[in-house]
N, C-alpha and C positions, 0 to 999 in steps of 0.2 A: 620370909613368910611368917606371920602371925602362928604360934604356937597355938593359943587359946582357942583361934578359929578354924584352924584345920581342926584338931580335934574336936570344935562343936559339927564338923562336919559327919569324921569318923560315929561319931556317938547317933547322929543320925541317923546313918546309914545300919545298924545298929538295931536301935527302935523299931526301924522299920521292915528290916528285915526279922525282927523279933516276933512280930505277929503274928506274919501265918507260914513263917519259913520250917521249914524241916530242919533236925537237931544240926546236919551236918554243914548246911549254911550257918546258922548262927553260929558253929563253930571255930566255920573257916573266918567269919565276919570280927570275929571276938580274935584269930589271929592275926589277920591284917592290922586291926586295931592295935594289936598292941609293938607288932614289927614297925606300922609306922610312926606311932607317935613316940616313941623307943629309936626310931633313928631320927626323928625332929631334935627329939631332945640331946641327943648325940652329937648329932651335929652345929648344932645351938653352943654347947659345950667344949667343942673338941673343937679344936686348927686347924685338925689336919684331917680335912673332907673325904681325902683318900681311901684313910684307912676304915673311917666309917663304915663310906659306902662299901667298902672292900667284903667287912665284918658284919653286914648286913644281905650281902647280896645272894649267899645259897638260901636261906631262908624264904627271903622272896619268889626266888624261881620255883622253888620248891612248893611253893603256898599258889602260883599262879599258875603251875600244869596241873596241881591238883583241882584247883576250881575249874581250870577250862576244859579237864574230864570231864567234870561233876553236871559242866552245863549242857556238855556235847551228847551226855546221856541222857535227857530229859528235854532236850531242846524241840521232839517232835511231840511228847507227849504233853510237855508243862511248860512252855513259853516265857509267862511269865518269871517262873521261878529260875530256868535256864539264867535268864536274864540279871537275876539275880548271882549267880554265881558267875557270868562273865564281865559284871561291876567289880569282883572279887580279883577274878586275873586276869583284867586289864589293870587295875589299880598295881597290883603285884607287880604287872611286868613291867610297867611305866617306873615304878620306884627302884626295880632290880638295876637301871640304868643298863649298861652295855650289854650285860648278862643277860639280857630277854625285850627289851623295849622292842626290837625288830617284831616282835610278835602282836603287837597291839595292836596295829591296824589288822589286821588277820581274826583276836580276838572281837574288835568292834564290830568286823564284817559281820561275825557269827552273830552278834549282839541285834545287829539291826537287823536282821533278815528275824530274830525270835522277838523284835517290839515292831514290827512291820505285821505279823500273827496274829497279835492281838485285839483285841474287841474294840479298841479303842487307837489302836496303834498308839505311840508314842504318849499321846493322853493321860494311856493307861496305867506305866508307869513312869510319867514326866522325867522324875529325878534322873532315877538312874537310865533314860532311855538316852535322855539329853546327855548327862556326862557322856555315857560311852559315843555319843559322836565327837565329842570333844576330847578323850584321854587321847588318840592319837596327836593333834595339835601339843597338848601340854607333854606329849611324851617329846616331840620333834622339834619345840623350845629348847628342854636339854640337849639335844643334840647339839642345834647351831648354840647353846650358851655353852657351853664345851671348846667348840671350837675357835670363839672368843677366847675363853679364858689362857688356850692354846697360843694364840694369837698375844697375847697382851702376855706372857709368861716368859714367851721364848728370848725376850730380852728387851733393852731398854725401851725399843725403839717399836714398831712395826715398820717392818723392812718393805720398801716402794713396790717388792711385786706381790706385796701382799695388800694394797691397797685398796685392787679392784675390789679382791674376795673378801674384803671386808668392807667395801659400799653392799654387796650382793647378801651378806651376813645379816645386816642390820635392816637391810629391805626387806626379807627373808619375815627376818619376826614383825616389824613393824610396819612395813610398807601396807598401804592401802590399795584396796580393797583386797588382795589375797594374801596378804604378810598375817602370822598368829595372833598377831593381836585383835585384829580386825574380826577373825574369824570364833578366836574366844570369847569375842566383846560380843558379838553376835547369841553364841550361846548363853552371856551373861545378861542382855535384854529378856530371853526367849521367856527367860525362866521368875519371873518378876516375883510372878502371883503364886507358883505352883511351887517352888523349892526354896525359900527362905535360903536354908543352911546352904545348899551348892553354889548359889549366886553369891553370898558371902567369901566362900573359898574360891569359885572363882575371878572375883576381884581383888584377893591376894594374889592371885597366881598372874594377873595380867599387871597389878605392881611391880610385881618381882620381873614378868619381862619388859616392861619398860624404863626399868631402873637398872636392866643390863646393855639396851643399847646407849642408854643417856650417858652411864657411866665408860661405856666404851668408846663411846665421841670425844669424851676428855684424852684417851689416850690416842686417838688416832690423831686428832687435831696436835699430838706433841712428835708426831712422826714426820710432820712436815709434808701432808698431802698438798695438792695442787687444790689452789681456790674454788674450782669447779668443784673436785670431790667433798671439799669441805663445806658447800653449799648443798650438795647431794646430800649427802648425812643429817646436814641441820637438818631439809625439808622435813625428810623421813622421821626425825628424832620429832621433831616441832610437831608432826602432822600428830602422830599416837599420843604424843601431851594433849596435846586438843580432843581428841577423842576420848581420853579417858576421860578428862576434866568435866568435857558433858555428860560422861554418865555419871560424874559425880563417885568415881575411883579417886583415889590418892595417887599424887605421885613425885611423892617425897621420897627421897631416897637419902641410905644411910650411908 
């Protein structure tokens, strides 16, 4: 993922929380921002992903209960602002990875029931109403890219009865109409006119998972599936090329 542009994202979110948010939002806003672009860059730097994520992960958890207080307190009386602070820890729990990701569908819920409130629903605050239906998808990417990398790690080969669960993997993110891609590509039209900077991050984020299954088809096709399966795969790989390519997403990978 593009450094520059996640962080043009973070700084947005930022901005806009800077205007009419209460000190203890911009606070929490001002530590997200700095937890995550501090493990971008970490990670960017460092081999060894492990220990990153490892060395980052109380921090997180600890920034995303704090804000999903902060929201659940104010959720009947300030809506909008809730909302803002369940932007805050859903982003946290999504990044904590194992340590709290379980929690973000849970947070979103809360998200959507306080931008369903509003004078405008969704309208009313676009950005972050849209994200938060979408953190759950980008959170449940890493999972199944996890469990890739599990797959492709445990040795040379991917062993035959692990075959299937890797046709089902790669449908999972990529398959059409319900696979993540599809469903974040969705969120990345929604948002054309109304969020510049989210639609930007998220068409890094739908690079990054298409450049997980494309590169995992290389290593599957070295396992020695059956023709059929290797047909399966291409489909699914070929079909998310195609669709990103018309949104006009990248999908070069490194």
């Amino acid at each position: 993922m593009k450094l520059k542009l996640s962080f043009a994202w973070v700084t947005a979110c930022l901005l806009l929380a800077g205007c009419a948010a209460p000190v203890e939002l911009i606070k929490l806003d001002n530590e997200w921002a700095r937890a995550y672009t501090g493990k971008l860059e970490a990670e960017r730097t460092n081999p060894d992903k492990f220990l990153v994520a490892t060395s980052f992960e109380p921090q997180l958890v600890d920034l995303s209960i704090r804000a999903e207080k902060a929201g659940d307190a104010i959720a009947a009386s300030d809506p909008a602002m809730a909302v803002g602070f369940y932007r805050v820890a859903a982003s946290s729990a999504w990044k904590s990875g194992s340590a709290r990701e379980a929690q973000v569908l849970a947070i979103s819920d809360k998200a959507g029931k306080a931008c369903a409130s509003l004078p405008k629903q969704d309208a009313s605050q676009p950005r972050d109403c849209i994200f938060l239906k979408l953190v759950p998808q980008l959170a449940l990417f890493d999972v199944k890219a996890r469990e890739i990398k599990e797959l492709v790690s445990a040795g040379p080969t991917i062993p035959p009865a692990k075959h299937a669960r890797s046709l089902e993997l790669v449908n999972e993110i990529g398959g059409s109409p319900d696979g993540i891609v599809a469903r974040v590509l969705a969120g990345y039209r929604s948002v054309e006119t109304v969020a510049p900077t989210l639609r930007g991050y998220l068409a890094d984020n739908l690079t990054v998972e298409y450049c997980a299954i494309q590169n995992f088809f290389g290593s599957f096709i070295g396992s020695l599936p059956s023709p059929a399966q290797v047909d399966s795969m291409r489909t699914v790989v070929n079909g998310a090329k195609a669709s990103l390519e018309a949104a006009q997403i990248s999908t070069t990978c490194k």
